[in-house]
VEXDREN-2710 file (C-alpha; in Angstrom, 1 decimal):
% VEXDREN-2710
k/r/px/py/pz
1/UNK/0.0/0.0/0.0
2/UNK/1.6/3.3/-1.3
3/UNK/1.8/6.4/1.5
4/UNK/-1.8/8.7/1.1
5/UNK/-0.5/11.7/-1.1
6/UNK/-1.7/14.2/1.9
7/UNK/1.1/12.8/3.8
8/UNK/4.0/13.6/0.5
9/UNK/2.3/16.8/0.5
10/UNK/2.6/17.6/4.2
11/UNK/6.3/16.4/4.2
12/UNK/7.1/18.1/1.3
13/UNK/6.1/21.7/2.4
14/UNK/7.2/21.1/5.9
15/UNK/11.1/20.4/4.4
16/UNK/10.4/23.4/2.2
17/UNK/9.4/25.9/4.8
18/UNK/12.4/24.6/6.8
19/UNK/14.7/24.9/4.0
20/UNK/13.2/28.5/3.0
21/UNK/13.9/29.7/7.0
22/UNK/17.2/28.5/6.6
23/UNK/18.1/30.4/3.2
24/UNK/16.3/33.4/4.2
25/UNK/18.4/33.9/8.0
26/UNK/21.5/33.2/5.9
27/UNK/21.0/35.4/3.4
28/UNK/19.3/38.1/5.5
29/UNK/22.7/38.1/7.8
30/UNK/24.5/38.0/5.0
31/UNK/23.0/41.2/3.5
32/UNK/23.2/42.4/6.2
33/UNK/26.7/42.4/7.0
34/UNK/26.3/40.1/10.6
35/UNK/28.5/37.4/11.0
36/UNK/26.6/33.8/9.3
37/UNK/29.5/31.1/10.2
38/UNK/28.2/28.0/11.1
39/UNK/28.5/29.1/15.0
40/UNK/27.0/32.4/14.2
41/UNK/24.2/30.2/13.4
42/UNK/23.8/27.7/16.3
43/UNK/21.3/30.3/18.1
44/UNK/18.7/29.6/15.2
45/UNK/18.8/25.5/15.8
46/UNK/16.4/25.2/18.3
47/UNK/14.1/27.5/16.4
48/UNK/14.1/25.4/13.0
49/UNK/14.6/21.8/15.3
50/UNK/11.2/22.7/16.9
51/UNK/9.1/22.6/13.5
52/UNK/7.1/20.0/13.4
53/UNK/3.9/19.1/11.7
54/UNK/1.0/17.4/13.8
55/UNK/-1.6/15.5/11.5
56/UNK/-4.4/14.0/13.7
57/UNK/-5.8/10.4/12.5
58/UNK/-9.1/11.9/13.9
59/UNK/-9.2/15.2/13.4
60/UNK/-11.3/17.6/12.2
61/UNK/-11.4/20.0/9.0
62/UNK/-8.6/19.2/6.7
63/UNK/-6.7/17.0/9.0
64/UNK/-5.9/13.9/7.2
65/UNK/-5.3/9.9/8.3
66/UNK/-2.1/8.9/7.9
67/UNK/-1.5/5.4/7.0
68/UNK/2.0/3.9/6.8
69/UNK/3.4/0.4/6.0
70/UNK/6.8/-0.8/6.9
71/UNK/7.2/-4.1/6.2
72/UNK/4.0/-5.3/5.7
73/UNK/3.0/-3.9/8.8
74/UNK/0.6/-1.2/9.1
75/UNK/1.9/1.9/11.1
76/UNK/-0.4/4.4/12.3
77/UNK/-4.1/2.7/11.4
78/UNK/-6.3/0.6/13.9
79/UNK/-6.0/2.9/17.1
80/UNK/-6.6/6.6/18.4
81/UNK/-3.6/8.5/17.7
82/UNK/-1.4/11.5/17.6
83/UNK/1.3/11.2/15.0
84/UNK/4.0/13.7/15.1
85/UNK/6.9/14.1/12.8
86/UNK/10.0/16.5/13.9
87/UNK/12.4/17.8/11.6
88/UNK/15.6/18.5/13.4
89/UNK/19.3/19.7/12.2
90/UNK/21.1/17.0/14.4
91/UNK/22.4/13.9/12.5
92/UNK/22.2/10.2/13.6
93/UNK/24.0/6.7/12.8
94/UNK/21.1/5.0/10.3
95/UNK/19.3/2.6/10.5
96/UNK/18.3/3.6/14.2
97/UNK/17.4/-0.1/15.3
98/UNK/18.8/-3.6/15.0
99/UNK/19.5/-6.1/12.6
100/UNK/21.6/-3.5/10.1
101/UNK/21.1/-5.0/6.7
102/UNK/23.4/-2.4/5.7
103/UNK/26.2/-0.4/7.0
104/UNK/25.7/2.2/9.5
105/UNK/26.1/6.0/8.7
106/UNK/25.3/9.5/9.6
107/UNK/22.1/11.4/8.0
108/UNK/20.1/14.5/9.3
109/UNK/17.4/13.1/11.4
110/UNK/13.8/13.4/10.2
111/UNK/10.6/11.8/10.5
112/UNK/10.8/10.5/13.9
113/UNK/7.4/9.2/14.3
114/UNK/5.8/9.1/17.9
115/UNK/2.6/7.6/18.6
116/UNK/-0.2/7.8/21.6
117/UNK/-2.4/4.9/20.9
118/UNK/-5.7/4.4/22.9
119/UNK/-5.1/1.0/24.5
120/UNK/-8.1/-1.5/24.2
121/UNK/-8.6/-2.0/27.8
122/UNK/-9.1/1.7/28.6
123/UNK/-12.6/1.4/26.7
124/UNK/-13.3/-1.1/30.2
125/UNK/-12.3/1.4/32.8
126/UNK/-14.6/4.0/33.9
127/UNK/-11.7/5.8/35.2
128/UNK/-10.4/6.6/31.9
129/UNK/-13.2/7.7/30.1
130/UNK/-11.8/11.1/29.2
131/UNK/-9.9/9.0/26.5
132/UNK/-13.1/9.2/24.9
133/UNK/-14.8/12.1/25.1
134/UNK/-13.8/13.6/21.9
135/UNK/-14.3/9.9/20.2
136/UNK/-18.0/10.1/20.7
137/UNK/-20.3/13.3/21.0
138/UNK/-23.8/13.9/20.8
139/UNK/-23.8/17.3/18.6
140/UNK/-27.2/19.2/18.8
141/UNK/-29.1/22.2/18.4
142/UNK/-27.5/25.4/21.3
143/UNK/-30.5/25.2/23.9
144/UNK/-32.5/22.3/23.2
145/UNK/-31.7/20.0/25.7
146/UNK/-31.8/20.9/29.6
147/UNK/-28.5/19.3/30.5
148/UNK/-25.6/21.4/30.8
149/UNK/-23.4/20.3/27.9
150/UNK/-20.1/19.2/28.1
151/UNK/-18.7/21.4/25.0
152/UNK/-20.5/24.6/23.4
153/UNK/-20.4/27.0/21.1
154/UNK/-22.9/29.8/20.1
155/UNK/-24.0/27.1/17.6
156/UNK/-24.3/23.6/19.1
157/UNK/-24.2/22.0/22.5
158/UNK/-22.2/18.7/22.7
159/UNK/-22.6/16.1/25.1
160/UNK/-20.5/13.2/25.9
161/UNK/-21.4/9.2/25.7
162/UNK/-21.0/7.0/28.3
163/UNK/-19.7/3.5/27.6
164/UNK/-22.0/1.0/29.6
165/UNK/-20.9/-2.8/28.4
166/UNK/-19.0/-4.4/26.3
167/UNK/-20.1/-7.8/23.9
168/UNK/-17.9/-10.5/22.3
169/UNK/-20.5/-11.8/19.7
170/UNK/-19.9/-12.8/16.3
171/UNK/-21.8/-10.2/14.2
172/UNK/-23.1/-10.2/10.5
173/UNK/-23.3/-7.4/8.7
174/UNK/-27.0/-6.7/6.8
175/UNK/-26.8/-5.6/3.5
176/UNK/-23.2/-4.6/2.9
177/UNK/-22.7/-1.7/0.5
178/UNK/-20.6/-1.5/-2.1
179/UNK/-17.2/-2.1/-2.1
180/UNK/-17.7/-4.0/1.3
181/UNK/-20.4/-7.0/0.0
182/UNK/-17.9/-9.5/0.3
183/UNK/-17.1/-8.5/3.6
184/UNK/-20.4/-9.6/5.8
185/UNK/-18.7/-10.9/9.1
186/UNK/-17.0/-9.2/11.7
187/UNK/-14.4/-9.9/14.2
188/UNK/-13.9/-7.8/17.4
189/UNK/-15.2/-7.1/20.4
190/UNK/-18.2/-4.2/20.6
191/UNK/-18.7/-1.3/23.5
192/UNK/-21.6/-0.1/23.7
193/UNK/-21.8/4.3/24.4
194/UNK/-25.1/5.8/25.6
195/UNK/-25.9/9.4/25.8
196/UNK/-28.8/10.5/27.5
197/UNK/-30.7/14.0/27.4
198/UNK/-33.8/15.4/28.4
199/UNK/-35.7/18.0/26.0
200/UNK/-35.9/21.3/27.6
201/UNK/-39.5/22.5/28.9
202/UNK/-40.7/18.7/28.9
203/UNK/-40.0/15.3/30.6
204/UNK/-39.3/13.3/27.1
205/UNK/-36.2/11.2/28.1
206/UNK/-34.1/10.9/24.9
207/UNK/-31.6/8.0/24.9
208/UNK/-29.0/8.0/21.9
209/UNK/-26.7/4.8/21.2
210/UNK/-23.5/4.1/19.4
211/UNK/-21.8/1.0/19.0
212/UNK/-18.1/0.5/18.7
213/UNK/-15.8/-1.9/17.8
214/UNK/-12.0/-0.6/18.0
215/UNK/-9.8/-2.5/15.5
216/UNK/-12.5/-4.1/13.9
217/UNK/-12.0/-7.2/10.9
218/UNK/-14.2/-7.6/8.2
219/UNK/-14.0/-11.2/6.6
220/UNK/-15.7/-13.1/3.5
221/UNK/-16.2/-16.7/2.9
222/UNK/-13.1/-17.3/1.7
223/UNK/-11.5/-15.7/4.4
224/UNK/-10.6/-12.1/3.2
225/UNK/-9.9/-9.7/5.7
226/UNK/-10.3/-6.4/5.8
227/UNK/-8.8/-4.4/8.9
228/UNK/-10.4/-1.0/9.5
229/UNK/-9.5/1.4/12.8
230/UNK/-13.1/1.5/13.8
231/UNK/-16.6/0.4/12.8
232/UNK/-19.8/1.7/14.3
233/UNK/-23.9/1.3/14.4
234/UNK/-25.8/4.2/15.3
235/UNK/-29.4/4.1/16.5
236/UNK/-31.6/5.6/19.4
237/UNK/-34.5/4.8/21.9
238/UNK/-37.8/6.5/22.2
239/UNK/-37.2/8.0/18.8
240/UNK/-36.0/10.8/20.1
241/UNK/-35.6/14.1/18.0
242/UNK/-32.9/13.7/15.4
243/UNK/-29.1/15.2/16.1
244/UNK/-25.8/14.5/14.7
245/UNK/-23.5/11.9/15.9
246/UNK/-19.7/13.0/15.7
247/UNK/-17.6/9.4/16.0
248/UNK/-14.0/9.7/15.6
249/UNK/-14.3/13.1/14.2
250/UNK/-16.8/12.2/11.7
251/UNK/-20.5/13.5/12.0
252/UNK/-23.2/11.5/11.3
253/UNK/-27.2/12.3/11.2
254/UNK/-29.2/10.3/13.5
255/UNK/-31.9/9.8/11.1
256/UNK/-29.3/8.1/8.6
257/UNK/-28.6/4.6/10.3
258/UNK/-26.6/2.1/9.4
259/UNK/-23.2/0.9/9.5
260/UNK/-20.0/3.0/9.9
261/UNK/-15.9/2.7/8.9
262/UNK/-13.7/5.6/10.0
263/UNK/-9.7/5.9/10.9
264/UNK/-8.4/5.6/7.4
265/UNK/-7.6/2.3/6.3
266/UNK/-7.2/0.3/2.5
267/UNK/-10.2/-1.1/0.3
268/UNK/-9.4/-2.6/-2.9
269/UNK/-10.9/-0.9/-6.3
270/UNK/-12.4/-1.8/-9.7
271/UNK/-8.8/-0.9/-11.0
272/UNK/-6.8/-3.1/-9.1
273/UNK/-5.2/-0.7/-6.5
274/UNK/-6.1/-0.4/-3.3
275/UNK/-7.5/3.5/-2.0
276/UNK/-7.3/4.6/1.3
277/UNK/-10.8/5.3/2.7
278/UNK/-11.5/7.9/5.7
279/UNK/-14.6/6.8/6.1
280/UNK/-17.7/5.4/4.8
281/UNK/-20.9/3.9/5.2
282/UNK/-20.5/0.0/5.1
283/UNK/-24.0/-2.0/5.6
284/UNK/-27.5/-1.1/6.6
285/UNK/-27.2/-2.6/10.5
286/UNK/-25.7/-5.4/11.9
287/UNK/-26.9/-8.5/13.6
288/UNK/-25.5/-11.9/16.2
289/UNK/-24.8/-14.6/15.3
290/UNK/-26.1/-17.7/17.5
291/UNK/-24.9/-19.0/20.1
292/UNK/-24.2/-15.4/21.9
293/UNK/-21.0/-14.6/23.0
294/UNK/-22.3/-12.4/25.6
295/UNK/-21.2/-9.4/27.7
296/UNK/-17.9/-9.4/28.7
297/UNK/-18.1/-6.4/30.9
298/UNK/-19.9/-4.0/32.3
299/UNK/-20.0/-0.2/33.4
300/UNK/-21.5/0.5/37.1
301/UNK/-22.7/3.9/37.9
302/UNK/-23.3/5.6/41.6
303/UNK/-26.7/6.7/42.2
304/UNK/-27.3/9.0/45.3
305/UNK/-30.4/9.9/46.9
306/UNK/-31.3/13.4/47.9
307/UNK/-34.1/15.6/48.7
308/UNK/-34.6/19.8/48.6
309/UNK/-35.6/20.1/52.2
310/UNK/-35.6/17.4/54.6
311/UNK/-37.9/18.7/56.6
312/UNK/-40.6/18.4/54.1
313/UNK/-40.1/14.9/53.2
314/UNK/-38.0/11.5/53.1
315/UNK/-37.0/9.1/50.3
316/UNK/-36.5/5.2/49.7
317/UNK/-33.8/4.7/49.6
318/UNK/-33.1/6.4/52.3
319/UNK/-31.3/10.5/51.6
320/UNK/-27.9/10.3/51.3
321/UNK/-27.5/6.1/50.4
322/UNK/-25.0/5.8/47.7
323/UNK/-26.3/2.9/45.2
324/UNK/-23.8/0.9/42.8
325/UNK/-26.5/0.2/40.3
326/UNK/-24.9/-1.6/36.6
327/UNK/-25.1/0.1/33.4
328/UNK/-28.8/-0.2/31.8
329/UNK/-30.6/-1.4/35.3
330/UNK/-33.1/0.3/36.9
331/UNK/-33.1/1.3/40.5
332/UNK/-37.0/1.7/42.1
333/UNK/-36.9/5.3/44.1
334/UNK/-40.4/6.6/46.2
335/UNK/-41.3/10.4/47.9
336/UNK/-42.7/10.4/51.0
337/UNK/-43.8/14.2/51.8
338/UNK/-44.1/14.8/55.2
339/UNK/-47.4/16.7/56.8
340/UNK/-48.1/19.9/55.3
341/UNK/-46.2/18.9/52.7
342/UNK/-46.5/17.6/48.7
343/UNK/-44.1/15.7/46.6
344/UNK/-43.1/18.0/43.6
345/UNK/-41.2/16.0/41.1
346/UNK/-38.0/14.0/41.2
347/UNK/-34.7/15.7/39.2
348/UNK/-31.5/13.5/37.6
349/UNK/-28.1/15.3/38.5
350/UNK/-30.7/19.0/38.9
351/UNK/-32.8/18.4/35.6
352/UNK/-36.7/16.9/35.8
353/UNK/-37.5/14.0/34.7
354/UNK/-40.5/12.5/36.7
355/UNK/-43.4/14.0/38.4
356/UNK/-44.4/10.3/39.7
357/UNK/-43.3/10.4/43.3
358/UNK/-42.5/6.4/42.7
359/UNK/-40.4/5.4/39.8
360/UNK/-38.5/3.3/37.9
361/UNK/-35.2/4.7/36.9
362/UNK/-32.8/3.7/34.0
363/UNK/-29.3/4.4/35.0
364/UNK/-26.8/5.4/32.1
365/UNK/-24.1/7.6/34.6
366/UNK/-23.3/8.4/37.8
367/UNK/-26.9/10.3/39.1
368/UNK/-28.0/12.0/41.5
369/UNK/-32.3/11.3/42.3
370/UNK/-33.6/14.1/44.4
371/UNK/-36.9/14.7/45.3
372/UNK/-38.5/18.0/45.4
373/UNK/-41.1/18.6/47.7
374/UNK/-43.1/22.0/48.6
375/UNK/-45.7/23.7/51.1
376/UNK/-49.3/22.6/50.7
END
């Protein structure tokens, strides 16, 4: 697989701002009458070492993937990650590594690659969810929800998604598109990401969902693989008013469902040679295969009980009990009012959602139930 031309592109500019810094402090000292030996010029080295050029392999507008492979291997594809590569004047002994199939010698060193993968397991950890909160947002009108967004703009509100469990199932793919309908299994392991908002003025629970399978393998009959960095499903509960999905830096409507491929990776074409995709829409939906692999872990979520006043009224649980409830149960809550008294309605982490004063509640995130109560 050849290196994507935005990459050639980026490398070439880079070396020729570089070089055009170079000839232009030479020259301007030289004009100038200042001294340009080569020690005269060892101020400037830090300056031109520190260029650099940061591509993100999910970024946003213009920012490319980058897809390398040395060896056979594929560099840079199949995870989350910053690539960086630094320009410096200093010289090393090439190759850098062990065995040397040939002999040893001095270049200027450039394109030192660094990588800062998203490891697997941190998709299991609560802990480390911040790893994810720019891979999955919930992008939507500025205003129209009551929660208090995570990101906003004058524009849009952006909320994060909460990974509850994750499934080891084998998975077909329904109705693959295109260049993907020999490719209708799929290897991996999927989290599941739940987002849930409450329309502003009313108590309409909206519950948005996105799939995720990290390094995912498509495969045919004949065993053809296909690797791609990450394949989602979006969908949604309650139909709840349409938003846009941004995964990995790719925005999707709600309303369009299906199957997703994003991260940059290689398809083959009608012509023989392989193009690097960003991204594209692969089947219709997915479904398991029997017998069910089953969940192979699961997200658990604090819930804590409060009240406005407790001299009005008490709760069951009791106020203050702190409840380890798993992702996607439900935890049964009830208002007492005390006399002179009356139960208003309950609030999740300060927004309404029920005025029952016994209910049922869903839990997606840590949450805070308190009751509101009021003077008769």
């Amino acid at each position: 697989m050849s290196v994507p031309t935005e990459y050639t592109t980026a490398h070439s500019r880079l070396a020729n701002f570089r070089n055009s810094i170079l000839a232009e402090l030479v020259g301007g000292r030289v004009k100038a009458g200042l001294d340009a030996s080569h020690s005269g010029m060892q101020k400037y080295s830090s300056v031109i070492q520190s260029l650099s050029v940061t591509p993100y392999l999910f970024g946003e507008i213009q920012r490319k993937a980058i897809v390398l492979q040395l060896k056979g291997n594929t560099v840079g594809a199949g995870k989350i990650r910053q690539v960086r590569a630094d320009y410096s004047l200093t010289e090393v002994e090439y190759p850098l590594q062990p065995p040397y199939s040939v002999p040893r010698r001095k270049l200027p060193q450039v394109d030192v690659f660094a990588y800062e993968a998203l490891k697997d397991i941190e998709l299991l950890d609560k802990t480390n969810i911040a790893n994810l909160k720019s891979f999955v947002l919930a992008q939507t009108t500025s205003g129209f929800f009551a929660d208090t967004p995570h990101i906003e703009n004058a524009v849009y509100d952006y909320y994060e998604f909460i990974p509850q469990d994750k499934y080891r199932n084998g998975i077909v793919l329904t109705n693959p598109i295109g260049t993907y309908v020999k490719y209708h299994h799929v290897r991996g392991e999927y989290v599941c990401m739940y987002c849930e908002l409450i329309e502003k003025g009313t108590l309409n629970k909206c519950i948005y969902i996105v799939d995720i399978i990290v390094d995912a393998v498509l495969y045919s009959d004949t065993n053809e693989e296909l690797a791609v960095p990450v394949l989602f499903r979006n969908y949604a509960f309650l139909t709840p008013p349409d938003i846009t999905y941004n995964v990995a830096g790719q925005r999707v409507p709600t309303g369009v469902k299906g199957v997703w491929a994003c991260g940059g990776f290689s398809v083959p074409s009608q012509y023989g040679i392989p193009a690097v995709v960003s991204f594209g829409r692969v089947a219709d939906d997915w479904d398991y295969e029997e017998p069910l692999g089953g969940r192979v872990w699961v997200n658990a979520f604090d819930v804590t009980m409060a009240v406005n006043d407790e001299e009005m009224g008490y709760t069951v649980p009791a106020v203050g009990t702190v409840t380890k409830v798993e992702a996607t149960d439900s935890i049964d809550v009830v208002a007492y009012p005390n006399e002179g008294y009356e139960f208003l309605q309950w609030e999740r982490n300060g927004i309404p959602v029920s005025n029952s004063s016994s209910m049922s509640y869903q839990v997606f995130r840590d949450t805070e139930l308190k009751a509101v109560f009021a003077r008769k």
